[in-house]
C-alpha positions, 0 to 999 in steps of 0.5 A, a space after each residue: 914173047 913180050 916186047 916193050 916200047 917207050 916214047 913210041 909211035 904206031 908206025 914204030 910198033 907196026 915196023 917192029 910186029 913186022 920184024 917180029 913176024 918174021 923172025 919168028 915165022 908167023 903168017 900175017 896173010 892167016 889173021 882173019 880180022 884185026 880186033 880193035 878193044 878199046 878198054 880202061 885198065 882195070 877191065 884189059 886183063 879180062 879182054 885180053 884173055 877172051 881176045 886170046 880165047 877167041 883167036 883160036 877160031 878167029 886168029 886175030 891182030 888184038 890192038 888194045 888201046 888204054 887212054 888216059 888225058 891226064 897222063 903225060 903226053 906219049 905213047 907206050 906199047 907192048 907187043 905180045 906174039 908166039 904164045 903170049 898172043 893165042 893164035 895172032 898178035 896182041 898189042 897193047 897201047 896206052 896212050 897219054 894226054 894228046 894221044 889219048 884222044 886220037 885214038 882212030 889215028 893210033 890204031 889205023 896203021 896197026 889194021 890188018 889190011 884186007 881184013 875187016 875190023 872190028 871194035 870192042 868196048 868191054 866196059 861203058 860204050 861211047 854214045 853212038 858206036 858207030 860215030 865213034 872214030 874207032 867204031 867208024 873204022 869197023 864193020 862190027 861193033 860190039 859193046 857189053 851193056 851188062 858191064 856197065 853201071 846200069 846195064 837197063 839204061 844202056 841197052 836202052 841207049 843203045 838201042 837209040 844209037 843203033 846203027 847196022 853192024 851193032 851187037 852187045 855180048 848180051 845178045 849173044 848170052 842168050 843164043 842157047 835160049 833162042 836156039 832152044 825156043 826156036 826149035 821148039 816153036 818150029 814142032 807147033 804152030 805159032 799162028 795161035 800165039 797169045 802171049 809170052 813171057 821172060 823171067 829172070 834177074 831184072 838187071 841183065 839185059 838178056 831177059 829184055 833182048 829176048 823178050 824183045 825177040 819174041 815180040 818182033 817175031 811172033 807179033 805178041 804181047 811180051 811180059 816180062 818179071 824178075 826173080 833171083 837169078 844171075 841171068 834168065 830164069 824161065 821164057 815162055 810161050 802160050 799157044 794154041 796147042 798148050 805152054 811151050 816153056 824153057 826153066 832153068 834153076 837159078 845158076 844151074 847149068 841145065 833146064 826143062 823143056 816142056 812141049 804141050 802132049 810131049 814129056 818134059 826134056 832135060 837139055 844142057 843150058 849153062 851161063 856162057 863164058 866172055 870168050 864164048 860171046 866173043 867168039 860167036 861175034 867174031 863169027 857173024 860180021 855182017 849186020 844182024 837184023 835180028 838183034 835189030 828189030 829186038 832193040 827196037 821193041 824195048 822202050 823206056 817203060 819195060 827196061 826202067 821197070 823190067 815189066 811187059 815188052 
C-alpha cells in the first residue's frame, strides 16, 4: 500500500506509519535498522529496490530523502508499507527549497528508536560522511565511489575523509575475491611474499581497495595494471612456495584458481548485484579496520594512474 502526502511535516508522516502500523498489523519492535538514503531522483528507483532486496535479511524503516533548493519551500512524502516496502516500511521525502537543507532535522523523527542507523549515499557522497548531518546520526555510513563521475577520484577523497563506521559498496564487490584469496593464502606460507598483483578495468575502485588489501596485510609491493573488463580480472601472489593467482574472464561468472603443486580449480565468481552490497553492510555495523588500513594504502599516484600500490 501507497499513501501520499502533501504540504506535510515529518512528525505527520511518522504519526501516519503509526496509524499504518497498526492497522495493518506490522511489528515496528522486528526493524532491525532504520536505513537512511539520501539520494537524487534519478538514482532512487535503483535504491529503493536494493533497500526492498535487502529488508528481506535486515527489515528495515527505508527513509529516502530527495532535495531539491529550487523547488518551492515544502515537504512532500509517500509512505510505502505491506508489500510495496519488502519487509519494513519505506518513506520516501522530497523536500524543497528551506527544507531541503535540513535534511538531519527531517529524518530524525522518522528513526526507529533503539536501533542503530545507517546512512546511504547511492550517487556522489558529501566530502566528509561522517560530518555529514545525516552521516553524523549514523553508526554506519555507506557510499558507492563507482557511482560517481570519477570513481578513482572519490575513493581517493574518501580515503582522506575516513572516519570509523565508513565503508563503499566497493569493498563489498570484492569480498568474493578476498574470501577466495584469503583461503588460498592460509594453504601456503606467506613470510616469503614477494610481491602482488591486481588487474582489471582501471576505473573500478575494487581493483585498488584490493591492492590495497594485499599491501597492508602482506606488507609488500602491490602492482596494479588495467585491462578490459567491467571489474577485477585476475589478483595475484608471488610467494616462496610458486604464484597463487585468482583469473576471472572478462564478464564471466566464473575463475581459475591456481595454487603452486595443486591442479587448477574452477570456482564460482560472478559480479555481485547492489542489493548483494547492501546486503553484506547491512550485516556488519561495527567499524571495519580492514577496509581502513586498505584505504590508507591508496595514494594520489596509484588511483590517478591505476599503476603499483
Amino acid at each position: 500500500m501507497i499513501t501520499t502526502l502533501t504540504r506535510t511535516t515529518s512528525n505527520e508522516v511518522a504519526a501516519t506509519l503509526v496509524r499504518l502500523r497498526e492497522e495493518g498489523g506490522a511489528v515496528a519492535l522486528g526493524h532491525a535498522l532504520s536505513l537512511v538514503i539520501t539520494t537524487p531522483e534519478e538514482s532512487l528507483a535503483d535504491a529503493l529496490a536494493a533497500a526492498r532486496s535487502a529488508s528481506m535479511e535486515h527489515p528495515s524503516r527505508v527513509v529516502a530523502v530527495v532535495t531539491d533548493p529550487g523547488a518551492p519551500d515544502g515537504l512532500e512524502a509517500e509512505i510505502r508499507v505491506g508489500a510495496d516496502a519488502g519487509a519494513g516500511e519505506i518513506v520516501v521525502l522530497r523536500a524543497g527549497g528551506r527544507a531541503a537543507g535540513a535534511t538531519n532535522t527531517l529524518v530524525a523523527p522518522l528513526l526507529l528508536p533503539d536501533a542503530p542507523t545507517v546512512a546511504w549515499w547511492p550517487a556522489a557522497p558529501p566530502p566528509v560522511p561522517a560530518r555529514d548531518p545525516v552521516g553524523a546520526l549514523a553508526v554506519r555510513r555507506i557510499t558507492d565511489a563507482l557511482a560517481t563521475a570519477d570513481p578513482p577520484a572519490t575513493i581517493r577523497a574518501l580515503a582522506g575523509a575516513y572516519s570509523p563506521g565508513d565503508t563503499d559498496l566497493s569493498w563489498a564487490r570484492s569480498t568474493p575475491w578476498r574470501a577466495l584469496l584469503a583461503a588460498a593464502l592460509d594453504l601456503l606460507p606467506t613470510e616469503g611474499v614477494r610481491r602482488a598483483w591486481v588487474a582489471g578495468q582501471g576505473l573500478r575502485p575494487t581493483v585498488d581497495l584490493v591492492a590495497g588489501w594485499l599491501a597492508s596485510g602482506l606488507g609488500c609491493a602491490v602492482q596494479t595494471r588495467q585491462l578490459p573488463s567491467r571489474s577485477i580480472s585476475e589478483v595475484g601472489v608471488e610467494t616462496a612456495a610458486g604464484a597463487v593467482t585468482l583469473r576471472r574472464e572478462p564478464d564471466g561468472t566464473t575463475a581459475t584458481l591456481r595454487l603452486p603443486g595443486a591442479p587448477d580449480q574452477t570456482v564460482s565468481l560472478p559480479l555481485r548485484s547492489l542489493a548483494d552490497c547492501l546486503m553484506e553492510d547491512l550485516r556488519h555495523l561495527a567499524p571495519d579496520p580492514v577496509y581502513g588500513r586498505a584505504l590508507t594504502r591508496l595514494t594520489p599516484s596509484d588511483l590517478d594512474t591505476g599503476r603499483g600500490t
